[in-house]
C-alpha positions in Angstrom: -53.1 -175.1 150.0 -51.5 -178.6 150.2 -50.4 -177.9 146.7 -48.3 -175.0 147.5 -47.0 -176.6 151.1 -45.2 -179.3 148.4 -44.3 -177.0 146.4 -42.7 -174.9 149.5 -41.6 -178.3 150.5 -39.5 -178.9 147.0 -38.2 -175.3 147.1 -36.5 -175.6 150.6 -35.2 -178.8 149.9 -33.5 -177.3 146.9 -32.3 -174.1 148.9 -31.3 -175.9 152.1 -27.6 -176.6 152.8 -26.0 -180.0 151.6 -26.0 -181.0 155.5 -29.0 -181.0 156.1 -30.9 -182.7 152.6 -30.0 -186.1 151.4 -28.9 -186.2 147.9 -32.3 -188.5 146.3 -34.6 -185.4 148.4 -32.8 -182.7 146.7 -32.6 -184.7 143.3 -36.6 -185.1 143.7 -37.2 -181.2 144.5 -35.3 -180.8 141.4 -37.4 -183.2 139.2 -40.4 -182.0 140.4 -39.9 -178.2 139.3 -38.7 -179.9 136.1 -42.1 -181.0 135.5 -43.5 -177.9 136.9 -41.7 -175.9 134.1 -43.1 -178.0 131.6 -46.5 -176.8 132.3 -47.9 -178.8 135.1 -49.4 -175.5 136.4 -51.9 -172.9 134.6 -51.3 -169.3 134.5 -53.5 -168.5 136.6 -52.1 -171.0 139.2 -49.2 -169.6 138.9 -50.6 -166.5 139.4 -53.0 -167.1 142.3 -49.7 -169.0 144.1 -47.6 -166.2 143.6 -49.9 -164.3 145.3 -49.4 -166.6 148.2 -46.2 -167.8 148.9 -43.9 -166.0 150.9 -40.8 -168.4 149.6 -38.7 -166.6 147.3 -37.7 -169.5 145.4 -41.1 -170.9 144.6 -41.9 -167.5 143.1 -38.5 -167.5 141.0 -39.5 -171.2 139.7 -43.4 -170.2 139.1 -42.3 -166.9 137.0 -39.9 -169.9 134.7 -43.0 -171.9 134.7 -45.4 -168.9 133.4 -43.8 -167.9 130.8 -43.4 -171.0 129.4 -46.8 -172.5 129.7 -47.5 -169.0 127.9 -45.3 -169.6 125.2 -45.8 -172.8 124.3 -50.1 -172.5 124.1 -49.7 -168.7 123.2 -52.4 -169.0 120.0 -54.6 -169.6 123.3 -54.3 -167.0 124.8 -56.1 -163.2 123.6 -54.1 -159.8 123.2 -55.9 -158.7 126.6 -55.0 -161.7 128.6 -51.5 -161.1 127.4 -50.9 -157.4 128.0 -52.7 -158.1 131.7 -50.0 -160.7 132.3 -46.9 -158.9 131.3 -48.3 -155.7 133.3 -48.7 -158.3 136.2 -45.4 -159.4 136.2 -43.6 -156.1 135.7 -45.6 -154.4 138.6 -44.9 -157.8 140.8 -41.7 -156.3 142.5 -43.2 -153.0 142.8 -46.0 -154.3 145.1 -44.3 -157.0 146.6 -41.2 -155.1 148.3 -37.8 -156.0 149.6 -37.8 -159.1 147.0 -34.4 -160.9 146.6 -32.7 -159.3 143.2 -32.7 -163.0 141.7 -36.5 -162.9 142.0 -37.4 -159.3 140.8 -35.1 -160.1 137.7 -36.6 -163.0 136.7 -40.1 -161.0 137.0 -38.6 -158.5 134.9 -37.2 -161.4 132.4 -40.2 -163.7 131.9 -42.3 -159.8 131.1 -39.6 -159.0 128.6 -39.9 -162.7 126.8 -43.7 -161.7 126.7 -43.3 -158.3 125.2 -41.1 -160.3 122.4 -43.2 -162.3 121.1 -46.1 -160.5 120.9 -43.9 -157.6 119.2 -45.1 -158.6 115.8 -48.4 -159.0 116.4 -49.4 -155.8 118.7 -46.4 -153.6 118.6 -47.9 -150.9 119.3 -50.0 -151.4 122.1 -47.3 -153.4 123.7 -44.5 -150.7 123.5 -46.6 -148.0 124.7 -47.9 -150.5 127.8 -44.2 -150.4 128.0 -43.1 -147.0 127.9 -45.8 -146.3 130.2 -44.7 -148.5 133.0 -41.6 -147.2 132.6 -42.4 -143.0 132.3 -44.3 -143.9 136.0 -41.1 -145.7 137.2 -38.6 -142.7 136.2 -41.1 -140.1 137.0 -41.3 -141.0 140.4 -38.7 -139.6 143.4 -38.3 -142.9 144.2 -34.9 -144.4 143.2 -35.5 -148.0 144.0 -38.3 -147.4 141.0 -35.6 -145.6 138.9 -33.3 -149.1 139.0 -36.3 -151.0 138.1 -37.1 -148.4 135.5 -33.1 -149.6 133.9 -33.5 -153.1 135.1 -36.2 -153.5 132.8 -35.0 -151.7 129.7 -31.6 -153.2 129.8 -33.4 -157.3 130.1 -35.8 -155.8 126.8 -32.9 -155.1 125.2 -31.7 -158.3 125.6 -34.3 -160.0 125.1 -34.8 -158.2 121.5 -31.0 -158.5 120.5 -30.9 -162.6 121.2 -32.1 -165.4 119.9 -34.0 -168.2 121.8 -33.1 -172.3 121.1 -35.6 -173.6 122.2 -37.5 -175.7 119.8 -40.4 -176.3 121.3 -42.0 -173.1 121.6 -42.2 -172.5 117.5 -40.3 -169.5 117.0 -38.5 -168.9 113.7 -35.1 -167.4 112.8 -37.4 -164.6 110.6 -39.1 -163.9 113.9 -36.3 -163.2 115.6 -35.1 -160.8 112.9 -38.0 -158.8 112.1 -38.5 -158.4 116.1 -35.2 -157.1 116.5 -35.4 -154.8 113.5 -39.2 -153.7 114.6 -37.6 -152.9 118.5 -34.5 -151.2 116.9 -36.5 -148.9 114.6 -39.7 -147.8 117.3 -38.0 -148.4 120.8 -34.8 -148.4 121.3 -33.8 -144.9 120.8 -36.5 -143.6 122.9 -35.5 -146.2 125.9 -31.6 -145.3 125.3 -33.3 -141.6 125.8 -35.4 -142.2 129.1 -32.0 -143.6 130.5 -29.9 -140.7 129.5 -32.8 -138.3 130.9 -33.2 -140.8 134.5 -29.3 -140.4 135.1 -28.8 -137.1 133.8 -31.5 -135.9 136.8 -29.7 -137.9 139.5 -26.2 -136.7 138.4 -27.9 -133.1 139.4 -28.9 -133.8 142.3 -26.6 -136.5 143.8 -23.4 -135.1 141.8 -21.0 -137.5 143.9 -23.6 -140.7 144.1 -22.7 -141.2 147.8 -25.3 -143.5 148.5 -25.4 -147.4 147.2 -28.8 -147.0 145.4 -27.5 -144.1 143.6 -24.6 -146.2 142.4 -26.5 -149.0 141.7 -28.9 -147.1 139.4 -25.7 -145.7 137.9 -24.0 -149.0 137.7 -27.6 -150.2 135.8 -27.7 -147.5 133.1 -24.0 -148.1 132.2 -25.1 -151.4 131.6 -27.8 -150.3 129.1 -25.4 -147.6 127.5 -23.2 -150.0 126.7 -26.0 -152.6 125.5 -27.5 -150.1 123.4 -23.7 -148.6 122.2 -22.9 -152.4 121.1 -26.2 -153.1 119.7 -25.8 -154.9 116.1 -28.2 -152.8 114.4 -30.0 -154.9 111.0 -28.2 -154.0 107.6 -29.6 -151.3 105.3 -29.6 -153.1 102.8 -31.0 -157.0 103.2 -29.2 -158.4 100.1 -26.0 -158.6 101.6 -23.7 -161.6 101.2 -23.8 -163.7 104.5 -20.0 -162.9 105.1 -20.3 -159.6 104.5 -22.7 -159.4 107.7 -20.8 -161.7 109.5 -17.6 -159.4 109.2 -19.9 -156.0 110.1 -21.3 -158.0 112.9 -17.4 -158.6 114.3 -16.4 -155.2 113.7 -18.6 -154.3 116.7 -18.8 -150.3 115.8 -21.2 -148.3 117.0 -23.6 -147.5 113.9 -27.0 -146.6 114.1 -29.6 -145.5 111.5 -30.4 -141.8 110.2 -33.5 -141.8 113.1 -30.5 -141.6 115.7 -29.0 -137.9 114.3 -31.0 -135.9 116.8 -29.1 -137.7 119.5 -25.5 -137.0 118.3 -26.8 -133.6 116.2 -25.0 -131.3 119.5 -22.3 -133.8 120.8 -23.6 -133.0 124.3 -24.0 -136.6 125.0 -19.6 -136.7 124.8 -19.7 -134.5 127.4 -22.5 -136.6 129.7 -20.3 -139.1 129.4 -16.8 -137.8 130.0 -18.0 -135.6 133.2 -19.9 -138.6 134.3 -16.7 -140.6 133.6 -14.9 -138.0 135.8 -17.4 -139.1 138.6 -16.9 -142.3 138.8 -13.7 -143.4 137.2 -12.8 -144.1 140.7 -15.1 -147.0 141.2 -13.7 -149.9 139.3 -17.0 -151.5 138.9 -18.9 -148.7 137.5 -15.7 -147.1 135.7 -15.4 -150.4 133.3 -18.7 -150.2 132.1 -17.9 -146.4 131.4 -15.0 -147.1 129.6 -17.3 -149.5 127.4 -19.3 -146.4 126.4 -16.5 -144.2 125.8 -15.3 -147.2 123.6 -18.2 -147.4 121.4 -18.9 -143.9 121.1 -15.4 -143.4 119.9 -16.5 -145.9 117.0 -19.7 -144.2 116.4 -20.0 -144.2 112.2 -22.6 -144.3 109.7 -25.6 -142.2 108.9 -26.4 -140.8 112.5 -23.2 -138.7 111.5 -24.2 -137.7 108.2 -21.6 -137.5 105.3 -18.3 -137.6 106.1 -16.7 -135.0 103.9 -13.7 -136.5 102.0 -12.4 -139.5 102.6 -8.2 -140.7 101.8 -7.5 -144.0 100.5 -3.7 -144.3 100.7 -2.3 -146.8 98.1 1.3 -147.6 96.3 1.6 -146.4 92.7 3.4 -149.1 90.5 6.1 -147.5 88.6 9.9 -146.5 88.9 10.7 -147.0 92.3 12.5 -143.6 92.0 9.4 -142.2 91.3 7.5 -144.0 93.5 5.3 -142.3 96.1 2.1 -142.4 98.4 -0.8 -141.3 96.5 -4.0 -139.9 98.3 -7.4 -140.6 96.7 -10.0 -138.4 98.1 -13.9 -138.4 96.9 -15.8 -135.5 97.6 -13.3 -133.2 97.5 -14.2 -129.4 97.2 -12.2 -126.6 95.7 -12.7 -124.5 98.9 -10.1 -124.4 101.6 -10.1 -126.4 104.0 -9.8 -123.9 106.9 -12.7 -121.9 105.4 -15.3 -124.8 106.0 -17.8 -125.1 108.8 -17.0 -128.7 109.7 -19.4 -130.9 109.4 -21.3 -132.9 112.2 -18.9 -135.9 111.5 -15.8 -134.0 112.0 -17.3 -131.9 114.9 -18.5 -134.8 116.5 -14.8 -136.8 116.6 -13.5 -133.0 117.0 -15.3 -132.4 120.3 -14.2 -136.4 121.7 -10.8 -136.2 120.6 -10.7 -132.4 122.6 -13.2 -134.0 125.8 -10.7 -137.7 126.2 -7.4 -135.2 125.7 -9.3 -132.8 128.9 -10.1 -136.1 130.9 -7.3 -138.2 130.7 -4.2 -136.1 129.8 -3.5 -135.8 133.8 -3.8 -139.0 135.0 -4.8 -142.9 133.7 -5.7 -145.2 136.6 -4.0 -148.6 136.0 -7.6 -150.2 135.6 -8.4 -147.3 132.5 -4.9 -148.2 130.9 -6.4 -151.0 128.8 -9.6 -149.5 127.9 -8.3 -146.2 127.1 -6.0 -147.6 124.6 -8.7 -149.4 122.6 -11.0 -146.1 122.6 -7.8 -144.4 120.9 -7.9 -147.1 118.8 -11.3 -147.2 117.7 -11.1 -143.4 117.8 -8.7 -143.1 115.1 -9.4 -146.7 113.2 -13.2 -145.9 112.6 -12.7 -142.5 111.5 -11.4 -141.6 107.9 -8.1 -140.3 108.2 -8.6 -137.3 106.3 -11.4 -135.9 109.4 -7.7 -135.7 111.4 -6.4 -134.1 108.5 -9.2 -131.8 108.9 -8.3 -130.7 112.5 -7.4 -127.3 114.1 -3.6 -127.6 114.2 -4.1 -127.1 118.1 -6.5 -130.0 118.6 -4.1 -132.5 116.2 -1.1 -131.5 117.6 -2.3 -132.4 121.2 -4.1 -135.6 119.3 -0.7 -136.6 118.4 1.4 -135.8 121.8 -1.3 -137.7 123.6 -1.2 -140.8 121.6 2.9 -141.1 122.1 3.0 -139.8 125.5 1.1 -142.7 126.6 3.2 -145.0 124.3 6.0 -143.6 126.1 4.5 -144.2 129.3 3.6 -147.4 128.9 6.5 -148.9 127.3 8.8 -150.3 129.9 6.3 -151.2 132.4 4.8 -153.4 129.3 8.2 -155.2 128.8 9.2 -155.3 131.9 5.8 -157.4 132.8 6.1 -159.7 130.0 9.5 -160.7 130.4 7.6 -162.2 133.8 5.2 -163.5 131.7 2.6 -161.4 132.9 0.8 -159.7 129.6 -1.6 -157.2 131.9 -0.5 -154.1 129.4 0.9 -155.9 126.2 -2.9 -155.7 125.0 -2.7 -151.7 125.5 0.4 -151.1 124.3 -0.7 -152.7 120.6 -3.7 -150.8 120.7 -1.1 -147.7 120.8 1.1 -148.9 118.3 -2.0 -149.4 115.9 -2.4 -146.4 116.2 1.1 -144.9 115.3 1.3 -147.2 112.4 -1.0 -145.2 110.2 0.1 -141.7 111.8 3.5 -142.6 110.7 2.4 -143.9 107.4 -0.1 -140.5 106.5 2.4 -138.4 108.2 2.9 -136.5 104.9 -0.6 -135.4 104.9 -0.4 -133.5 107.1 1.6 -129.7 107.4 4.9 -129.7 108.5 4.8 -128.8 111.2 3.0 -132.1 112.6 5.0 -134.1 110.5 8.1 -132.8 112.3 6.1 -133.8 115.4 5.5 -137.1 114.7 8.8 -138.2 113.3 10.4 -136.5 116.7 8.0 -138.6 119.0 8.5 -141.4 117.1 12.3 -141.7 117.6 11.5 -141.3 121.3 9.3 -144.0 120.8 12.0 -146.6 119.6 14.8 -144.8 122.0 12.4 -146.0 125.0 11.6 -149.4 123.7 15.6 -149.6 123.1 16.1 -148.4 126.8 13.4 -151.3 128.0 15.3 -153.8 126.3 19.4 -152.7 126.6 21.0 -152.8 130.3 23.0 -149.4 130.8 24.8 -147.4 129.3 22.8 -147.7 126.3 19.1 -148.3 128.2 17.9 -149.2 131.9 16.9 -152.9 131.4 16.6 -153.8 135.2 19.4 -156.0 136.3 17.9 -160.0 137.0 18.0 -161.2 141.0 19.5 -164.7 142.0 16.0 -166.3 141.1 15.8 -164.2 137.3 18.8 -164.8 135.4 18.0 -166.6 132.2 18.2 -169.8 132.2 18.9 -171.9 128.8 17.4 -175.0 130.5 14.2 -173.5 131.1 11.3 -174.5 128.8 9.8 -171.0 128.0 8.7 -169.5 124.7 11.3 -167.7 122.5 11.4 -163.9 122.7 10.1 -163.8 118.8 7.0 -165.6 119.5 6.3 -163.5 122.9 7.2 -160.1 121.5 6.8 -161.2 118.1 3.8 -158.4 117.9 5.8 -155.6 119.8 8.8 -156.3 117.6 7.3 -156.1 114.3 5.9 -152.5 115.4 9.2 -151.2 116.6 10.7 -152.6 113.0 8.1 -150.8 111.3 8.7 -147.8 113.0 12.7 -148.1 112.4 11.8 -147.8 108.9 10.6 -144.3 109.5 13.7 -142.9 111.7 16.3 -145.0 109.7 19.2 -142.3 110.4 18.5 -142.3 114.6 18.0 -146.1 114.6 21.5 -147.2 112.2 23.4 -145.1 114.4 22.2 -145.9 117.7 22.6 -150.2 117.1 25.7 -149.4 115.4 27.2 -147.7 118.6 25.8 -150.5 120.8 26.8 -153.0 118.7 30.7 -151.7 118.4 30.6 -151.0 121.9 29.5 -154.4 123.0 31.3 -156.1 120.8 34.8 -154.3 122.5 33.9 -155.0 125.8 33.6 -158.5 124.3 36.6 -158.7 123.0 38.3 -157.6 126.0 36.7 -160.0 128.4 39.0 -163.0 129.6 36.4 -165.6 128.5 38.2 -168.2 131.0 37.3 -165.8 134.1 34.3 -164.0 133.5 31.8 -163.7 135.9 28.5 -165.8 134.6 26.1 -163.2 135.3 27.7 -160.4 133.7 28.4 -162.6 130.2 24.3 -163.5 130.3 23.5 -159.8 130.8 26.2 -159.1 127.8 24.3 -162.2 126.2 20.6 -160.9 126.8 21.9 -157.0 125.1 23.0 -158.6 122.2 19.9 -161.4 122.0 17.7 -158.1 122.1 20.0 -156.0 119.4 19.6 -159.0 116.7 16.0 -159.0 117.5 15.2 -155.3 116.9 17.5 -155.3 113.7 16.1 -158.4 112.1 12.1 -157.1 112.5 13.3 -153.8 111.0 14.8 -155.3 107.5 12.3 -158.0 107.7 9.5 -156.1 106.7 7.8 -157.3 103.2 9.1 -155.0 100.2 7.5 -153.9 96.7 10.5 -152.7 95.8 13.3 -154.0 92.9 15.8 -154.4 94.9 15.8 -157.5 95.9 14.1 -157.9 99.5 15.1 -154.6 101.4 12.1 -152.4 102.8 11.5 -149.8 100.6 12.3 -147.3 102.5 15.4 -148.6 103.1 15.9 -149.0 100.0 14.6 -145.4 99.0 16.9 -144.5 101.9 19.9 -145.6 100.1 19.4 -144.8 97.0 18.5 -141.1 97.4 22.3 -141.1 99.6 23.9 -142.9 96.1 22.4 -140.2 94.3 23.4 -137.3 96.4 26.9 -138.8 96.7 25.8 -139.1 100.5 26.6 -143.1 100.7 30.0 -144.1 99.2 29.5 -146.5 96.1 31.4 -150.2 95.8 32.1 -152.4 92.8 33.2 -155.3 95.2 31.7 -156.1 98.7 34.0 -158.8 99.3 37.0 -156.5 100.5 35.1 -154.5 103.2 33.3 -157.9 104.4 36.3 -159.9 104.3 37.9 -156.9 106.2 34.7 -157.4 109.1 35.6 -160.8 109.1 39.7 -160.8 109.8 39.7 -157.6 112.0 36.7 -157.7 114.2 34.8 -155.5 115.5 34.4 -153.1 112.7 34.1 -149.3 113.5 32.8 -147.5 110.6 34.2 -144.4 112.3 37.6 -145.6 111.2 36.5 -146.2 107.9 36.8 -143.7 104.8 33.5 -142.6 103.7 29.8 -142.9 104.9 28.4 -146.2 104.6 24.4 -146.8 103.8 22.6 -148.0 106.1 22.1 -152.0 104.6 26.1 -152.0 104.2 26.3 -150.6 108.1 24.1 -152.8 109.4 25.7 -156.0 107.5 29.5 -155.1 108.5 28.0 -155.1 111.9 26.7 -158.5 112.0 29.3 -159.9 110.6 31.9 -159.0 113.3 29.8 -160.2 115.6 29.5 -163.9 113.9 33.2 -163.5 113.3 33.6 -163.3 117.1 31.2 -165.6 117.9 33.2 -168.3 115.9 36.2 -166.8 118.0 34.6 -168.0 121.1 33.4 -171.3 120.2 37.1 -172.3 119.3 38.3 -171.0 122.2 36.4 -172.2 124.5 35.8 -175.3 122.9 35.1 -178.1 123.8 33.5 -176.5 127.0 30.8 -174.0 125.2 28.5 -173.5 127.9 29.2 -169.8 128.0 28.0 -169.0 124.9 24.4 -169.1 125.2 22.5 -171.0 122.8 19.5 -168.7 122.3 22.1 -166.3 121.3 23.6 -168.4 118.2 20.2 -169.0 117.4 19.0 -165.7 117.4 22.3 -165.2 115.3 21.1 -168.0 112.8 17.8 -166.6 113.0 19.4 -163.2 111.6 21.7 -164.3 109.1 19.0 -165.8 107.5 17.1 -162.7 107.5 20.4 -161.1 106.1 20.9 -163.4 103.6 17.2 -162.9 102.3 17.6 -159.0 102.5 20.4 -159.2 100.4 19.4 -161.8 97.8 19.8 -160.0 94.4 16.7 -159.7 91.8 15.2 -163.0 90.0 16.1 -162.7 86.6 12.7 -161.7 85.2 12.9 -157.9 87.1 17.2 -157.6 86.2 15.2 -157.7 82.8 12.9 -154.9 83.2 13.8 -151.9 82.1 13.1 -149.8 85.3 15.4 -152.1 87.6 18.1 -152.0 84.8 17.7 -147.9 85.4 17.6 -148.4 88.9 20.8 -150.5 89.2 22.8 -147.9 87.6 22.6 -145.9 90.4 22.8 -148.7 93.3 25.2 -151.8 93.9 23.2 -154.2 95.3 22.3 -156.3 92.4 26.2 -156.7 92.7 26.2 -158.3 96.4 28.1 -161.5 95.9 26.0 -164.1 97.3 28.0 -167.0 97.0 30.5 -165.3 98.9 28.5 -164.3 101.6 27.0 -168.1 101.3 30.7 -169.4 102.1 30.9 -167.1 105.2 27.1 -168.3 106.4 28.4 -172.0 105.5 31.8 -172.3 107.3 31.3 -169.9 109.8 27.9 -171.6 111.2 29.1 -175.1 110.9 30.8 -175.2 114.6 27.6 -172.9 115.8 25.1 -175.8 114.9 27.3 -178.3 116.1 27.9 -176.9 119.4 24.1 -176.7 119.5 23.3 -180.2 118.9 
């Protein structure tokens, strides 16, 4: 007894406030559990002290102690002694009540290291010791037993899926590994399944879990769910390069063995999970957890599913870039139609959770679901094979479709208005979206007209609302800056291309897809702003309203530069291809009126600015539009530095070198071909019927040169 006084003694002085212990007593208490740790006690001292103390500290040290006097002289101990102890410990908080939660975990923990490492050796017995323990938990009406009943499972599971450093106690990497995959093939779908049975029978009875047990025990089998859902489960085939694991392991889908199809055979567990969602979506605690489920079951792949019917590779044919097109590549493809199949569990599965997310969140997205609900989309539609959308009742896909860009619309401004604060809460969310729309837009074509229609209208409402975030009336509904929010030249904060560098190159992309919508709508702001411009008395004008004029324009440049910016395969020169498919197919048709010499029409931009192509004869393509634009604008920029030189401090010097930033880009775009391609036959074809390999560089070089000198002087 005088033992455990000292030990009581050292465990007090440990817990006791700073006040009232000197800093060599507490330092001592601390020593002496270190040396208690490393086996100064028995088991069975542990055990008979235990059984003693009332001091809930003591018994949270002497469980550390335990285990690892166990571990380290485990060849000394037999399979009975072994299975009595972990029994002992798990049962501990069940006949010991009202224990502190630190105390009853580390019960829980120091049984779970036990069942580990005796996996390998007795499996069997000590799962089904397990499974036992835990069948009498669940079974019982008592829900403080139910939470111990996940408590455990979810610290196994841990235990299994980790890997211990400690040298000392002679545990391999192979032991690790064969543990895991012995857990993951006999236990863990049967635990996953005694959770989903223990909530499912409290959701029945308790339907709005009122009480705090009842949301605790639901707050604890979220937290297996989502341990399980993220579980890494061993390859199926062990000679995989090491990187090639690496990079599954990262992926972090959802993908668990043929043994698991029972589970996911009916898709009932979607809909346990989106009513139980419903439930508790209100609780931000318990409704983050949730959303981690919903996440990985949206990425749930491999052979749990079964096949997966067809799947589309889309890929660029090398050829005539006439001719060129998207091909799709499809294995398994049978000659029966489509709409004739029974679908298969894999498309039912994502079927039924693209129908049950589209039920549960088409009304309403709380502000804490925002972010999570994006990535499910995301996985949803990135872990999938495009061709199982394909697949879809034209119902289900076009709601699929309105869904995704209704809550890109949605989100939108509030994202940019945020992060032009600096404050990135949705930016995350919004990407997810636009990851999304990339490949819709790109396999748009696969699908029957009628969605395509759908998705090329929603996606000029896409870059109209981004344009709107951006632009101050009338052409969007930028909010107008207070005293403390005008931009300020002098302050040291990131350029807009690095902070929306992400956004921007999305909204490019998407440009490329709605050329016709997006040329004319920077064209009219662009003609517009640069009139207003024109007719401002630079001497007088108020400094506000020139910065907000300033900030319009900044953005304009921006978007225009990420949408010809994008990498090309195409002959001519370094225009998007399809831009360049764009124009073209208008040469061809006689749409887009043809030049032999540039120079006229940009010398014309250059004299008599701002250039309205309204007033112009003919229709201009869209390269040629966009390029008469900027140059205006650089003519009148020049305009300004001379007269207001040398007091330039009104012409903002983000704005020349965003202007820079975009002439560059220009000058790229319309670099003609390297002499190798004007020698291939297909470009020679192609050239016949297009007029950019005539673009006179060095002309457009002289204009870059003498009109940019003053610009980088004023900026130095």
């Amino acid at each position: 007894m005088e033992d455990i006084s000292k030990l009581e003694l050292a465990a007090h002085l440990i817990m006791a406030p700073p006040s009232q212990v000197s800093f060599q007593d507490r330092k001592d208490a601390e020593a002496f559990f270190m040396r208690l740790r490393e086996g100064a006690l028995s088991v069975d001292s542990c055990r008979q002290i235990l059984e003693t103390t009332q001091n809930h500290f003591l018994m949270f040290e002497l469980a550390r102690s335990l285990v690892a006097r166990m571990l380290k002289e485990w060849t000394k101990f037999n399979q009975e002694d072994i299975r009595n102890i972990a029994l002992y410990l798990l049962n501990f908080p069940v006949v010991h009540q009202d224990l502190p939660n630190f105390v009853s975990t580390e019960m829980f923990h120091s049984a779970a290291m036990i069942i580990k490492r005796n996996s390998l050796v007795a499996h069997e017995n000590t799962f089904a010791d397990l499974l036992s323990i835990l069948e009498t938990f669940f079974n019982n009406e008592n829900q403080k037993l139910q939470s111990f009943g996940l408590q455990i499972i979810e610290l196994v599971a841990t235990e299994f899926s980790t890997i211990w450093r400690s040298s000392n106690i002679s545990i391999t990497w192979d032991f690790h590994l064969n543990a895991k995959k012995q857990f993951e093939d006999v236990l863990l779908k049967q635990l996953m399944q005694l959770s989903l049975r223990t909530l499912s029978n409290l959701l029945s009875t308790s339907p709005d879990l009122n009480s705090i047990i009842e949301q605790q025990i639901c707050d604890k089998f979220l937290r297996v769910a989502s341990l399980i859902f993220c579980w890494n489960f061993s390859p199926k085939y062990l000679y995989l390069h090491f990187k090639v694991i690496i990079s599954a392991l990262r992926s972090n889908t959802f993908r668990p063995p043929e043994s698991w199809h029972e589970l996911f055979k009916d898709t009932s567990i979607i809909t346990f999970f989106m009513q139980m969602h419903s439930r508790i979506r209100f609780n931000e605690r318990l409704c983050e957890n949730s959303m981690v489920c919903l996440t990985q079951l949206a990425s749930l792949i491999g052979d749990a599913l079964g096949p997966s019917g067809p799947i589309a590779v889309v890929m660029p044919l090398v050829g005539n870039l006439g001719e060129r097109r998207l091909a799709t590549v499809m294995g398994g493809i049978s000659d029966e139609p489509v709409s004739s199949r029974k679908p298969i569990l894999h498309d039912l599965y994502v079927q039924t959770f693209v129908s049950q997310m589209i039920d549960l969140f088409s009304d309403m997205v709380l502000d804490h679901e925002m972010v999570s609900l994006s990535l499910v989309i995301y996985k949803l539609f990135t872990c999938h094979p495009i061709l199982i959308f394909e697949r879809f009742p034209d119902e289900l896909l076009h709601r699929f479709v309105d869904f995704v860009a209704k809550n890109i619309l949605k989100l939108t401004q509030p994202t940019i208005f945020l992060a032009m604060k600096n404050d990135q809460t949705y930016s995350s969310a919004l990407g997810n979206l636009f990851q999304v729309w990339r490949p819709l837009l790109r396999s748009a074509h696969i699908f029957k007209e009628n969605i395509s229609v759908l998705i090329e209208s929603h996606n000029v409402a896409i870059i109209e609302t981004f344009i709107k975030s951006v632009l101050s009336p009338p052409f969007g509904n930028r909010e107008k800056p207070t005293s403390g929010e005008i931009y300020d030249e002098n302050e040291d904060e990131e350029d807009d291309r690095i902070v929306f560098m992400d956004i921007l190159c999305d909204i490019g992309f998407f440009c490329l897809y709605s050329i016709d919508y997006f040329v004319d709508f920077v064209t009219r702001a662009i003609v517009q702003r640069l009139v207003e411009l024109t007719s401002l008395n630079l001497q007088t004008v108020d400094s506000k309203q020139l910065e907000i004029w300033q900030e319009d324009f900044h953005w304009i440049l921006l978007i225009i530069g990420h949408f010809i910016r994008h990498n090309s395969y195409s002959y001519i020169g370094n225009i998007p291809e399809e831009l360049a498919l764009k124009c073209l197919k208008g040469y061809q048709s006689g749409e887009f009126t043809k030049f032999d010499d540039f120079s006229p029409l940009f010398q014309n931009c250059i004299d008599n600015p701002p250039f309205n192509p309204a007033n112009y004869p003919g229709r201009l393509d869209p390269v040629t539009l966009i390029s008469t634009q900027i140059l205006s604008w650089f003519s009148l920029e020049h305009q300004m530095l001379i007269k207001l030189d040398p007091n330039a401090s009104l012409l903002s010097p983000t704005l020349c070198q965003t202007s820079l930033w975009q002439f560059s880009l220009l000058m790229i775009v319309l670099t003609p071909p390297s002499s190798p391609l004007e020698e291939d036959s297909s470009f020679a074809k192609e050239g016949e019927e297009d007029n950019w390999g005539k673009i006179n560089q060095e002309y457009l070089l002289n204009i870059y040169l003498q009109f940019h000198q003053k610009v980088l002087y004023q900026l130095k």
